[in-house]
DOBA-45663 format. One record per residue: x, y, z of N, C-alpha, C in turn. Coordinates in steps of 0.1 Angstrom, whole numbers, plus 5000, padded with zeros to 4 digits. Example, Ala and Ser with C-alpha at 12.3 -4.5 7.8 and 13.67 -1.06 7.14 Angstrom:
2
513249435078512349555078513249675078 512849785071513749895071512950005079 
// end
This chain:
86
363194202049363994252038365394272044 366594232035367594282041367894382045 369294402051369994582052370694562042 370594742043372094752027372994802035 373894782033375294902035375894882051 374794792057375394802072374794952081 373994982073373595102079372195092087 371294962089369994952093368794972083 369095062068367895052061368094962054 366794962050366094852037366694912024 366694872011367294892001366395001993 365094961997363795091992364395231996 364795212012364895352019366295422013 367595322013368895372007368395461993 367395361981367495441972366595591973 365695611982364795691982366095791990 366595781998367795852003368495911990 368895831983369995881969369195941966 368295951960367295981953367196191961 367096221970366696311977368496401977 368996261981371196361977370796411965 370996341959371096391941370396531934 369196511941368296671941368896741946 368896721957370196841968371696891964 372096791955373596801948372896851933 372196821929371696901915371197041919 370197091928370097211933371197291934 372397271943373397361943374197371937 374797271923375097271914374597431905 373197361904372397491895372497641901 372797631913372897751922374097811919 375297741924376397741917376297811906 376397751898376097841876375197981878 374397961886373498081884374798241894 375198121906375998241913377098331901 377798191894378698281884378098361871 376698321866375898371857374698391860 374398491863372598521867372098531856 372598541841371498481834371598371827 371398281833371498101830369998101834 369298101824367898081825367397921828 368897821821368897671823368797691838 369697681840369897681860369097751867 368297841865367497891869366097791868 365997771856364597621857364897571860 365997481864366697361872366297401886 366497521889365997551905364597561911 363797621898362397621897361897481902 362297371894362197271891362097161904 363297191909363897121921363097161934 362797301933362197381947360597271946 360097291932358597211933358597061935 359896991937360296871937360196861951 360696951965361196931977359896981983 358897031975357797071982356896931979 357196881968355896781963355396631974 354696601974353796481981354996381978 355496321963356396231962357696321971 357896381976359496431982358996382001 357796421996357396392014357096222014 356696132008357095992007358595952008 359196022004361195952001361595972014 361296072021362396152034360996242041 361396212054361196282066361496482066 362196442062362996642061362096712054 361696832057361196942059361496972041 360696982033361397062023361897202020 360697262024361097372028362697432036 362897382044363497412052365097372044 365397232035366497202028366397282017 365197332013365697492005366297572011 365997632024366397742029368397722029 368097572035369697552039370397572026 369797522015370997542002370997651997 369797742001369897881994370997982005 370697962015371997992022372998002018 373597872011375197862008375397951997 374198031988374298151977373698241987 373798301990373198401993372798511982 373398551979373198661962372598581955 372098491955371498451944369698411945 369298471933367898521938366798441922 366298351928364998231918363798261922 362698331912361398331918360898201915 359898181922359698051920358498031908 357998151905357198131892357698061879 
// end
């Protein structure tokens, strides 16, 4: 199969890459909204949402990276801000 982009991956791997940005830029987005409104119940399930996304079997097929652990990193950048995961 070809490369895309000049970067060495296949075109499967690029999109499964976007695919994993996009959550990660949707996650702190929602983080974001929740930091200026803690009661954004939307953004709050958006984060719900996303956390069960970065743990799930399909997250561990797309990317190598730890899900766990790219939670921890984004919740970092809030710190005050607090999503049970129920």
């Amino acid at each position: 199969m070809k490369r895309a982009d000049g970067l060495g991956l296949d075109p499967y791997q690029t999109l499964a890459n976007a695919v994993v940005q996009q959550a990660a830029e949707d996650y702190r987005a929602s983080l974001k909204r929740l930091a200026r409104d803690p009661e954004n119940h939307i953004a709050a399930d958006e984060i719900k949402d996303l956390r069960r996304f970065f743990r799930s079997g399909w997250y561990s097929v797309l990317t190598s990276v730890d899900g766990e652990y790219l939670i921890k990193m984004l919740d970092a950048e809030y710190p005050d801000v607090e999503v049970e995961d129920k």
